[in-house]
C-alpha positions in Angstrom: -48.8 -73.3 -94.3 -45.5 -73.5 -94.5 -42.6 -74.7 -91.8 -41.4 -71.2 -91.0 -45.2 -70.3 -90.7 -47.2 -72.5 -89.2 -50.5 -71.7 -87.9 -50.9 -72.5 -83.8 -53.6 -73.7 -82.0 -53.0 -72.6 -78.1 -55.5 -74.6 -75.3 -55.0 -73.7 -72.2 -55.4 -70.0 -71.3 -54.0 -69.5 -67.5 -51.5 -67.6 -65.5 -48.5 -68.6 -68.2 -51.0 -69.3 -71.3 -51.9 -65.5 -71.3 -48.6 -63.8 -71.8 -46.9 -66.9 -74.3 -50.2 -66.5 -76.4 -49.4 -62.8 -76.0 -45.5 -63.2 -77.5 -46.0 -65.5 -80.0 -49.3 -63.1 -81.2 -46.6 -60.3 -81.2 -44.2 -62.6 -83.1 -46.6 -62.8 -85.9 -47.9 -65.9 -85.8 -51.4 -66.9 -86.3 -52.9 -68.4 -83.3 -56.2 -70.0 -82.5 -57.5 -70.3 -79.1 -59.0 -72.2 -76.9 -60.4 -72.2 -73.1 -62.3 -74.3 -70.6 -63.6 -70.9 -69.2 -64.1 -68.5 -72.3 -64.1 -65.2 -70.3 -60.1 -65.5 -69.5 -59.9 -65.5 -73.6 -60.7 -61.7 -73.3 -57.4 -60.4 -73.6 -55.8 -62.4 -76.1 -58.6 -61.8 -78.8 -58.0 -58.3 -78.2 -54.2 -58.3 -79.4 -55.6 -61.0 -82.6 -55.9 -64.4 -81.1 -58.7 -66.3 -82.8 -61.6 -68.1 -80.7 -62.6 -71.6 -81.2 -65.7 -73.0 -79.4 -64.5 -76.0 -79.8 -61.4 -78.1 -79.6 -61.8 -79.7 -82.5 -62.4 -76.5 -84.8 -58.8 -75.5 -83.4 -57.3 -78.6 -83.9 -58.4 -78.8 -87.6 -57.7 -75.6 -88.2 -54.4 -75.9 -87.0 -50.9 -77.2 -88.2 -49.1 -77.2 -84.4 -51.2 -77.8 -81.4 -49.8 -76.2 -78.0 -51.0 -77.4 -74.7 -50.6 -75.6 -71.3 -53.0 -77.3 -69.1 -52.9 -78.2 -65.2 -51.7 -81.8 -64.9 -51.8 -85.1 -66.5 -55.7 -85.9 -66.5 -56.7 -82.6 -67.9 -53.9 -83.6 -71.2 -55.1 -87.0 -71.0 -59.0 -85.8 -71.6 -58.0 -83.1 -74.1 -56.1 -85.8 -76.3 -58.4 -88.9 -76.1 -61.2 -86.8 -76.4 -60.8 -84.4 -79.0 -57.3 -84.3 -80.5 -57.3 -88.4 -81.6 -60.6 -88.1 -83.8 -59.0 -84.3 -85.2 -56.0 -84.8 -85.8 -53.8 -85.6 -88.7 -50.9 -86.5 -90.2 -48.5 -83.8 -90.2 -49.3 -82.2 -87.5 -47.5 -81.6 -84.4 -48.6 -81.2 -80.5 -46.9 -79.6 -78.2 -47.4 -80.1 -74.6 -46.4 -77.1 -72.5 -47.9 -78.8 -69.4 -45.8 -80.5 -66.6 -47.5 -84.0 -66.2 -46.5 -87.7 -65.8 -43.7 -89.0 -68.3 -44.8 -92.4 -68.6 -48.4 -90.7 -69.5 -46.8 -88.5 -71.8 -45.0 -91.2 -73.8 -48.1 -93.5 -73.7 -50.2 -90.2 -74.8 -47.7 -89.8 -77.9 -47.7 -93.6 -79.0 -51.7 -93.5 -79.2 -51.8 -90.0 -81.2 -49.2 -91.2 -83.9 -50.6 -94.5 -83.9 -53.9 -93.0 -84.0 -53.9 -90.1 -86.1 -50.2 -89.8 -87.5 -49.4 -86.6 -85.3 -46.2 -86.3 -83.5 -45.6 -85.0 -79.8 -42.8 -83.2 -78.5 -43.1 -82.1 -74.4 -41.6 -79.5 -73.7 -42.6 -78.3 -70.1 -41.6 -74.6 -69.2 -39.7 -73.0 -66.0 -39.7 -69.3 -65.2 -42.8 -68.3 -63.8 -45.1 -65.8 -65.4 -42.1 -63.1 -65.7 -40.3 -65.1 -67.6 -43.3 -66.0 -70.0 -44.1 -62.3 -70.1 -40.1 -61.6 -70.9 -40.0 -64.6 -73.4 -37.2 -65.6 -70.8 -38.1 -69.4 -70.3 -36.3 -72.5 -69.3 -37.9 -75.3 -71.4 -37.1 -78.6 -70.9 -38.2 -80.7 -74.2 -38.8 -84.2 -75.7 -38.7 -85.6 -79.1 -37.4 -86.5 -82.0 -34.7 -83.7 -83.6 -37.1 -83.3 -86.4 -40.2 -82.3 -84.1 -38.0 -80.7 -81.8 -36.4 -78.1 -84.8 -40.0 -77.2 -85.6 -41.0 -76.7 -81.6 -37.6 -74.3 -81.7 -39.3 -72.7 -84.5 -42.8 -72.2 -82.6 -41.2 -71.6 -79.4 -38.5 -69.3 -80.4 -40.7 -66.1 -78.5 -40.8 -68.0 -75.4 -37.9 -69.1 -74.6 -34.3 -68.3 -73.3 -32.7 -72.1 -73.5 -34.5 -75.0 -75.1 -32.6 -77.9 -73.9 -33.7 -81.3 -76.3 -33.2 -84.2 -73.1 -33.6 -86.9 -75.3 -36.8 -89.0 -76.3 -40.4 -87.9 -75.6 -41.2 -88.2 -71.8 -37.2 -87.1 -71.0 -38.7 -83.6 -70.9 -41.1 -84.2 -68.4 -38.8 -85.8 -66.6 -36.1 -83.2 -66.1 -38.8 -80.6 -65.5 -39.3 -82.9 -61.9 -36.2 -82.6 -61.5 -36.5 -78.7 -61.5 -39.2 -78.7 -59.5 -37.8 -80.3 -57.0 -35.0 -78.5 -56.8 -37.7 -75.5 -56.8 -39.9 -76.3 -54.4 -37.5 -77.6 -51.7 -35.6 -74.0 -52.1 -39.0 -71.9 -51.7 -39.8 -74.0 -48.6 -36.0 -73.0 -46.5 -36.4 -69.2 -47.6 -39.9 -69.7 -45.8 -38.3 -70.7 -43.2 -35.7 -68.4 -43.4 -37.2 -65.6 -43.9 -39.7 -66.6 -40.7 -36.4 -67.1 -38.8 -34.7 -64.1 -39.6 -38.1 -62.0 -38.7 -37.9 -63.5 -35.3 -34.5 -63.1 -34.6 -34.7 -59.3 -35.1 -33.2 -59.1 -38.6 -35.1 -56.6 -41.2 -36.3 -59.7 -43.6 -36.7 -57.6 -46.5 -33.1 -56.9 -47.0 -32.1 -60.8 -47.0 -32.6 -61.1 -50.8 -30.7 -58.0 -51.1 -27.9 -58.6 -48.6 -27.6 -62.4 -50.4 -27.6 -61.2 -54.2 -24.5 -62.7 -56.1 -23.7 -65.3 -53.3 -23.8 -69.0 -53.2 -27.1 -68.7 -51.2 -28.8 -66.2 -53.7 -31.3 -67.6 -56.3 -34.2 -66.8 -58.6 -37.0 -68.4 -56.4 -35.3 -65.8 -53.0 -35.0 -62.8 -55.1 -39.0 -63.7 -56.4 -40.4 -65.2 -53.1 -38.4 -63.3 -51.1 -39.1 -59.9 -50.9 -43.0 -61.3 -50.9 -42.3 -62.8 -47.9 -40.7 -60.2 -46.0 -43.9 -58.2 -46.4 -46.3 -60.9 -46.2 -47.7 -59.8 -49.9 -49.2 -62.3 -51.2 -51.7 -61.3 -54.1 -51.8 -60.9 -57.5 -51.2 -64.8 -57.1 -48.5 -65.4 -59.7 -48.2 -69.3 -59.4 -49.9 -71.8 -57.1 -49.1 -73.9 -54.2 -51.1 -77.1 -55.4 -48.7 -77.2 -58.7 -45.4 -77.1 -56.7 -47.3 -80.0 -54.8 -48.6 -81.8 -58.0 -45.0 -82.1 -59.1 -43.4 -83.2 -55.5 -46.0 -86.1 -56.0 -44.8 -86.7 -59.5 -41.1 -86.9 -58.1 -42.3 -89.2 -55.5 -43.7 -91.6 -58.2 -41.4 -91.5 -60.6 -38.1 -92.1 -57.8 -40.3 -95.3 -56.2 -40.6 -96.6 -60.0 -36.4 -96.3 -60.4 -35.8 -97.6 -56.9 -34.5 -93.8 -55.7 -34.9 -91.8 -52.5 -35.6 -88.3 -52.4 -36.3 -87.4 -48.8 -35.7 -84.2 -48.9 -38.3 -84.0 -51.6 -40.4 -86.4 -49.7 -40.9 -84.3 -46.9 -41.2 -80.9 -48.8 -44.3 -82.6 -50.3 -45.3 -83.7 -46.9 -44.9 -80.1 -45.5 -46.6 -78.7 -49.0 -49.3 -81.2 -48.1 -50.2 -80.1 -45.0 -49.9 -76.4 -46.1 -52.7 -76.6 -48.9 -54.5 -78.9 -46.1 -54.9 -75.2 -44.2 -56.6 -73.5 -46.7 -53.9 -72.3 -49.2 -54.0 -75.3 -52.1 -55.0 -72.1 -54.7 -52.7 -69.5 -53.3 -49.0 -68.5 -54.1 -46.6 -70.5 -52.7 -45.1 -67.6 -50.8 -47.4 -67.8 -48.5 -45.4 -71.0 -47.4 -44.0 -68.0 -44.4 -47.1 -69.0 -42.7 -45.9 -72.5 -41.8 -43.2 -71.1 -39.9 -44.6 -68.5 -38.6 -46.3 -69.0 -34.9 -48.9 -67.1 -33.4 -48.4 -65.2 -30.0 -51.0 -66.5 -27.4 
């Protein structure tokens, strides 16, 4: 191994795991893989990704370790129970995921302490187009030495890799994106449920607001969806948005903030996932403005 070609061990295997794994196969690195449920692995061994039954073969096996997990317990149990007694000096992890920052920089204390591997987060914004397009936003934490070899690694990923500072800064500005996320899907819900009602012909909002102050990515994504009520293949979930609301609403009572507009869109994501649609895209949000004729 050398620094310009390390060999990558990817865990995690999901809606954005599937097309990075994809990029950086087509970039030409070597990558191992890993996940909970082997049968989404299908598609990435196809294009050359290499199967590990288990974590720890990837993780020896491996020089940089990338995680892309659901939330802070599932990187918690991943690192404590199979990366601590793997790893090794040298080696460098990568955590994809958005999770907890003060987890994150406790997780990083015990691994280098542990094992003598350093951690860079470096949670990810852009949906599963912009993984597919290698047009990311990722938000990363480190030192400048890990963080120039997570450039090097994440080069087919990304758009802008931002360094924020220390490790756990990442995590927190990707809750900072989120929030600023999910409190914009949940007015074009309401928008878009608004401007059905009054008579307008929804599906030409995102086109009629493209390249003004109100037009974003989420409107010109969500939007259109909306309109039409299309709400499958589901290309990112309403109990992540949720996940990070919570993780804003943590991390502004520890600094003494308020966030109520964040506070109620996680009230209003709440009750939406409380109806039945936790594992379904969040453009489905229309539905909690939307009331039914008698």
């Amino acid at each position: 191994m050398t620094d310009k070609n390390p060999i990558l061990g990817f865990i995690g295997i999901g809606l954005m795991g599937e097309p990075m794994v994809q990029r950086l196969l087509n970039a030409g690195f070597r990558v191992n893989v890993w996940n909970r449920s082997s049968e989404k692995l299908t598609n990435v061994i196809d294009a050359g990704a290499v199967p590990c039954t288990l974590i720890a073969d990837l993780v020896k096996a491996s020089d940089v370790i990338l995680l892309c997990v659901s939330d802070t317990l599932a990187v918690k149990s991943i690192v404590c129970d199979e990366i601590l007694s793997n790893g090794s000096e040298g080696k460098l992890l990568i955590d994809l995921s958005s999770i907890d920052p003060e987890s994150t920089r406790q997780l990083a204390a015990i691994l280098y302490d542990s094992c003598g591997m350093s951690w860079v987060d470096a949670p990810v914004s852009g949906g599963v187009s912009g993984a597919e397009l290698g047009e990311l936003a990722i938000m990363a934490g480190g030192s400048l030495v890990d963080i120039d070899r997570a450039r090097l690694v994440l080069a087919p990923l990304y758009k802008q890799l931002t360094h924020m500072g220390d490790v756990g800064s990442g995590q927190v500005a990707k809750i900072c994106n989120q929030m600023i996320v999910s409190c914009n899907v949940l007015v074009i819900a309401e928008m878009m449920a608004l401007a059905k009602k009054a008579g307008v012909s929804a599906e030409k909002i995102p086109e009629a607001l493209f390249g003004g102050f109100a037009d974003s990515k989420p409107l010109q994504i969500v939007g259109p969806a909306m309109a039409t009520e299309t709400f499958e293949p589901v290309k990112w979930r309403v109990k992540t948005l949720l996940k990070d609301l919570n993780m804003a609403l943590d991390l502004a009572n520890k600094e003494g903030n308020a966030i109520p507009m964040s506070a109620l869109a996680a009230q209003l994501y709440q009750l939406h996932s409380s109806q039945g649609y936790l594992e379904q895209d969040p453009t489905t949000l229309i539905k909690l403005f939307t009331k039914k004729d008698a």
